[in-house]
N, CA and C atoms as an extended XYZ file, in Angstrom:
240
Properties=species:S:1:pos:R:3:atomname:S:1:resname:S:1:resid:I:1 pbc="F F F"
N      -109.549      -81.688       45.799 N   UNK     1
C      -108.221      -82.244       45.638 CA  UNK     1
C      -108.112      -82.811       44.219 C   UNK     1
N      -106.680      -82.521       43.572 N   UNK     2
C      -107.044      -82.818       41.846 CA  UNK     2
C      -106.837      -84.498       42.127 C   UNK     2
N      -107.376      -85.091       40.860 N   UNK     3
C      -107.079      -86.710       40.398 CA  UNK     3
C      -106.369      -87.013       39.862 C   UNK     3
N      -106.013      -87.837       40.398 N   UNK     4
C      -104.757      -88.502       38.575 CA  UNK     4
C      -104.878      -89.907       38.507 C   UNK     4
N      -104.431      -90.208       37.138 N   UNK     5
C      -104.518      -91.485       36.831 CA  UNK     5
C      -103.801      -92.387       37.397 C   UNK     5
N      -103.711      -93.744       37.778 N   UNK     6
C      -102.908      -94.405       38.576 CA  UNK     6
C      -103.583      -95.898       38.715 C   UNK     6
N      -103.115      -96.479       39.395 N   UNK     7
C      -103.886      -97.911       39.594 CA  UNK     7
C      -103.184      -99.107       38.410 C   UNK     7
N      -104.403      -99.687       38.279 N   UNK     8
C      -104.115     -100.611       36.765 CA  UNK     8
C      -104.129     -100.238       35.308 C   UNK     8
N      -103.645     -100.854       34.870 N   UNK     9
C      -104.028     -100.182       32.842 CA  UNK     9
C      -105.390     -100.390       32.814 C   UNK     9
N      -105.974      -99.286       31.934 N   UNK    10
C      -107.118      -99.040       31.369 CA  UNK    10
C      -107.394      -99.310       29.995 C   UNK    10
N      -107.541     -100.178       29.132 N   UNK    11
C      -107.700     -100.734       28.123 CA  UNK    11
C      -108.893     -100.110       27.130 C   UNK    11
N      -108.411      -99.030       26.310 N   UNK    12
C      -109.823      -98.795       25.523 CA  UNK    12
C      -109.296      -98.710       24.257 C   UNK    12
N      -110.990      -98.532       23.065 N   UNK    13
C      -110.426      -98.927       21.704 CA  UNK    13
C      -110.593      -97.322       21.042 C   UNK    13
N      -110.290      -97.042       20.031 N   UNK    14
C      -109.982      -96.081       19.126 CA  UNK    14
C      -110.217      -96.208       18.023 C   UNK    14
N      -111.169      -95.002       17.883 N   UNK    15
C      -111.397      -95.466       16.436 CA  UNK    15
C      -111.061      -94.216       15.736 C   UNK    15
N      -111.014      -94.473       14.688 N   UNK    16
C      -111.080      -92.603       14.215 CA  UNK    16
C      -112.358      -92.873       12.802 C   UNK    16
N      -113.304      -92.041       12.596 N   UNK    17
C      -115.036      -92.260       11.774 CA  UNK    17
C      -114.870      -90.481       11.560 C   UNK    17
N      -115.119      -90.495       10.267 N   UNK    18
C      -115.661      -89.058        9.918 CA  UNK    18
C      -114.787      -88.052       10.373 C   UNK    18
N      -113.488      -87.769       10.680 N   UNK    19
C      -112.648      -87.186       10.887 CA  UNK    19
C      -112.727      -86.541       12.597 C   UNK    19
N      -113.121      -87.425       13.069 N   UNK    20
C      -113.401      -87.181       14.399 CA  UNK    20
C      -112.377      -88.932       15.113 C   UNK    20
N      -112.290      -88.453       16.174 N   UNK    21
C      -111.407      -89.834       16.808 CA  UNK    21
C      -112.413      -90.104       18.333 C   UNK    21
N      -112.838      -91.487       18.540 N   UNK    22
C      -113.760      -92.020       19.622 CA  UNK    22
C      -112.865      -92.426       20.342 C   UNK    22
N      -112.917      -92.512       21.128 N   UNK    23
C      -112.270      -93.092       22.825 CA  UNK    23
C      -113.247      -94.050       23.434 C   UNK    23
N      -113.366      -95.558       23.465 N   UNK    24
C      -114.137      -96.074       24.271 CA  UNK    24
C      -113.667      -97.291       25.021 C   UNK    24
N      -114.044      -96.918       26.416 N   UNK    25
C      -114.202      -97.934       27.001 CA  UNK    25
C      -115.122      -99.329       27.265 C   UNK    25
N      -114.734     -100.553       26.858 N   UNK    26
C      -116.007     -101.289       26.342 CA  UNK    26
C      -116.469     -101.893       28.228 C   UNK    26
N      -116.006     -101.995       29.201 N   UNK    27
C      -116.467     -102.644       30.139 CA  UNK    27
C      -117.530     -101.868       31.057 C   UNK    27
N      -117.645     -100.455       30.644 N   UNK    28
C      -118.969      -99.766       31.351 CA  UNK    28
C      -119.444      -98.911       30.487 C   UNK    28
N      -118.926      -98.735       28.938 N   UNK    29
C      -119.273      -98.015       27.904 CA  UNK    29
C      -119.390      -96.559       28.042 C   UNK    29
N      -117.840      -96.041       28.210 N   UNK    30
C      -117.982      -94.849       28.551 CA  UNK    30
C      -116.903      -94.520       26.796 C   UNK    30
N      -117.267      -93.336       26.336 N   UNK    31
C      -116.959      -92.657       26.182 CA  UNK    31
C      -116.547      -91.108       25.601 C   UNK    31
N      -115.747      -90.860       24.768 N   UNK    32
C      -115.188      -89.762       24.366 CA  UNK    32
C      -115.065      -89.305       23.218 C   UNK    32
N      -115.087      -88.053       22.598 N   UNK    33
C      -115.080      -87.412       21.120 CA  UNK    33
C      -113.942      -86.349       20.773 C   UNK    33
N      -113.208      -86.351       19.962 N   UNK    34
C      -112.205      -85.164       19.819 CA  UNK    34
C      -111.837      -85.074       18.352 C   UNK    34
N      -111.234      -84.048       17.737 N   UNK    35
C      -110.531      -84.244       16.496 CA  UNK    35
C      -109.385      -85.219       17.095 C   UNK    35
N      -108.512      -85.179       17.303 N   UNK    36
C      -107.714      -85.467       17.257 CA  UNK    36
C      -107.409      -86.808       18.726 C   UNK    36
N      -106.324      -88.077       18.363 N   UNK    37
C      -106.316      -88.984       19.677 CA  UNK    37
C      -105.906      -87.788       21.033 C   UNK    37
N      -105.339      -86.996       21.089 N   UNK    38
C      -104.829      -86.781       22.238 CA  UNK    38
C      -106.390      -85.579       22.546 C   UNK    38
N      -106.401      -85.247       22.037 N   UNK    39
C      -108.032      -84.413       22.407 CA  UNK    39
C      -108.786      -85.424       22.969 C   UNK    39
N      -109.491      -86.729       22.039 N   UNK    40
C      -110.208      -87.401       22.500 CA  UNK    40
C      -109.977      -88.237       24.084 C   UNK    40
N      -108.216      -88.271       24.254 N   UNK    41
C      -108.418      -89.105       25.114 CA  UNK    41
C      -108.059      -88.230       26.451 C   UNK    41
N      -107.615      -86.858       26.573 N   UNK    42
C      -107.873      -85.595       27.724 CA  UNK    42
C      -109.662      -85.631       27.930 C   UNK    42
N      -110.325      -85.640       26.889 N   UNK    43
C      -111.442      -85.484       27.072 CA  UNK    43
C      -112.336      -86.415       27.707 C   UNK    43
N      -111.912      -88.001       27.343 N   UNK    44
C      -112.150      -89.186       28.729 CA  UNK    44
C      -112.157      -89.182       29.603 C   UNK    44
N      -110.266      -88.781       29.720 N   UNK    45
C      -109.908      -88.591       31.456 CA  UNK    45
C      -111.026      -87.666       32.275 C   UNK    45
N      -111.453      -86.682       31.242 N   UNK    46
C      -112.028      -85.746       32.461 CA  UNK    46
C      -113.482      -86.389       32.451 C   UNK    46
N      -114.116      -87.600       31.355 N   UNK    47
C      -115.441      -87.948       31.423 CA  UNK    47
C      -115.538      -89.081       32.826 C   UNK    47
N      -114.210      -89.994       32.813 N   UNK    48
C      -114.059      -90.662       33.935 CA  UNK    48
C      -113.632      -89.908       35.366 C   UNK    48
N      -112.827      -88.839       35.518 N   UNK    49
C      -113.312      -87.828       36.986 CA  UNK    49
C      -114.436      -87.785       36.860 C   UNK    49
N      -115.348      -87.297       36.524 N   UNK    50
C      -116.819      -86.601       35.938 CA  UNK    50
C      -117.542      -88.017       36.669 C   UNK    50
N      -117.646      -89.022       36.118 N   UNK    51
C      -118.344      -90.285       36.529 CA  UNK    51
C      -117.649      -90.551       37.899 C   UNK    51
N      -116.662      -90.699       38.088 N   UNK    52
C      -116.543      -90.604       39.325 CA  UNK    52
C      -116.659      -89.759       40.924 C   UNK    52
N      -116.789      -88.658       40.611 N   UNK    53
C      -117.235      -87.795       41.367 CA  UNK    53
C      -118.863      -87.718       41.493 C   UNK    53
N      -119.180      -88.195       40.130 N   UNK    54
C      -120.780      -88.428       40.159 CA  UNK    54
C      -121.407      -89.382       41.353 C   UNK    54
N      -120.280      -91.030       41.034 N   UNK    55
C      -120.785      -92.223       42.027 CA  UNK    55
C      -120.268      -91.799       43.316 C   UNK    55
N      -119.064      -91.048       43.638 N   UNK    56
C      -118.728      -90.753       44.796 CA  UNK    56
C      -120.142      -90.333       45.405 C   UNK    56
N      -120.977      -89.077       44.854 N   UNK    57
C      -121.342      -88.167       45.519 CA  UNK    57
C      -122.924      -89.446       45.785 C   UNK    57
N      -123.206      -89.733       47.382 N   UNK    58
C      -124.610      -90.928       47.699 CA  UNK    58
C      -123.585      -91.353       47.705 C   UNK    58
N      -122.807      -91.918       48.166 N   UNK    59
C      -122.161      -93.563       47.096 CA  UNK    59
C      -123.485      -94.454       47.946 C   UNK    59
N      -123.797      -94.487       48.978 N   UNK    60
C      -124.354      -95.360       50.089 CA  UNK    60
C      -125.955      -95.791       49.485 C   UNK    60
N      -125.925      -95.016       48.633 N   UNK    61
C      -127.522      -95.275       47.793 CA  UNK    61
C      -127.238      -95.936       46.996 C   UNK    61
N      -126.361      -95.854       45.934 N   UNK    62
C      -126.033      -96.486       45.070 CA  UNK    62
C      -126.225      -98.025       44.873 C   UNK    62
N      -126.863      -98.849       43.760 N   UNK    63
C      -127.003     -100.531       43.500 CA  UNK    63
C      -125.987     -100.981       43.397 C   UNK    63
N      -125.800     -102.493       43.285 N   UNK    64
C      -125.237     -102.693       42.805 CA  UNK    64
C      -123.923     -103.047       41.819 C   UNK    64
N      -124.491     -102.422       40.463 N   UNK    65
C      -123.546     -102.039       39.509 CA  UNK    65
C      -123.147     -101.016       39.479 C   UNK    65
N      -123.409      -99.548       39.786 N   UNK    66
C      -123.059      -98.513       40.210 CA  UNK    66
C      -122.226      -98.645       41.371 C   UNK    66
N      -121.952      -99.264       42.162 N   UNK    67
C      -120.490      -99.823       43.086 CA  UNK    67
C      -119.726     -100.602       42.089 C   UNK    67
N      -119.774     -101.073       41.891 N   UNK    68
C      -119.209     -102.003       40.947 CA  UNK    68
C      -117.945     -101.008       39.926 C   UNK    68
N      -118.654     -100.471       39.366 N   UNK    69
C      -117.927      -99.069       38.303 CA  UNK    69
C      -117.348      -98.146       39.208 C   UNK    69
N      -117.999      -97.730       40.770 N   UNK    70
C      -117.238      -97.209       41.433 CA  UNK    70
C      -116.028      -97.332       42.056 C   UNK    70
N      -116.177      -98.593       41.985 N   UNK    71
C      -114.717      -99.678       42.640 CA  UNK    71
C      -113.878      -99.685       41.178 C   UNK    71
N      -114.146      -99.615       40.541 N   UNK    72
C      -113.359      -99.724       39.036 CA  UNK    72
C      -112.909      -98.591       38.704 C   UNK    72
N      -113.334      -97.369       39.043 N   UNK    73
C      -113.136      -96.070       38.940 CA  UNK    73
C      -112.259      -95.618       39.698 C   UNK    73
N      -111.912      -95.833       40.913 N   UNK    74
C      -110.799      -96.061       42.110 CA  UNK    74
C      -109.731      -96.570       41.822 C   UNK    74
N      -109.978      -97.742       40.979 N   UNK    75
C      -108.958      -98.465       40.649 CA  UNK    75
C      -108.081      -97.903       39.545 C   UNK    75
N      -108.936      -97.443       38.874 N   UNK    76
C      -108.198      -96.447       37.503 CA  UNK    76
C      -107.342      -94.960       37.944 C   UNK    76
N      -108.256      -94.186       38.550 N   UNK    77
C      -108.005      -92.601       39.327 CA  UNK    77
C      -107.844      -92.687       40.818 C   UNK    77
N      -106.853      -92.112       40.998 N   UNK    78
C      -106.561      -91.431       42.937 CA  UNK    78
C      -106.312      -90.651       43.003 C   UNK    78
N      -106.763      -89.584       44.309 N   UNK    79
C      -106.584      -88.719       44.585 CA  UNK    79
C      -104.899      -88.346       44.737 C   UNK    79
N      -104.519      -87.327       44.042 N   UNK    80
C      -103.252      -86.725       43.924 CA  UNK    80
C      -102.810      -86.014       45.502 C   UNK    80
């Protein structure tokens, strides 16, 4: 089933270094690389599905902080 973004705002910083543009999220340090902002930040979205489908998959094994980001990850993406 596809994802989409939804929930609360997601707050990340931008940088642009060496003609490349970073995407990061500073509260679980995720992120992203592109030429360009809208490259870099398609390319997030799909690093945060990606992490999330990761913690989905066990979730029941999972510590901790790995719930923690999973519950935060929910909060950001829902199922469409």
């Amino acid at each position: 089933m596809p994802k989409q973004f939804a929930g609360h705002p997601l707050v990340v910083q931008i940088q642009r270094e060496d003609g490349e543009v970073l995407v990061s999220e500073p509260h679980f340090y995720m992120h992203a690389v592109g030429l360009t902002v809208a490259e870099a930040i398609t390319e997030f979205k799909r690093i945060l599905v990606d992490e999330l489908e990761q913690l989905e998959h066990d979730e029941a094994r999972r510590g901790p902080r790995l719930k923690r980001q999973l519950q935060y990850l929910r909060s950001i993406v829902r199922m469409a």
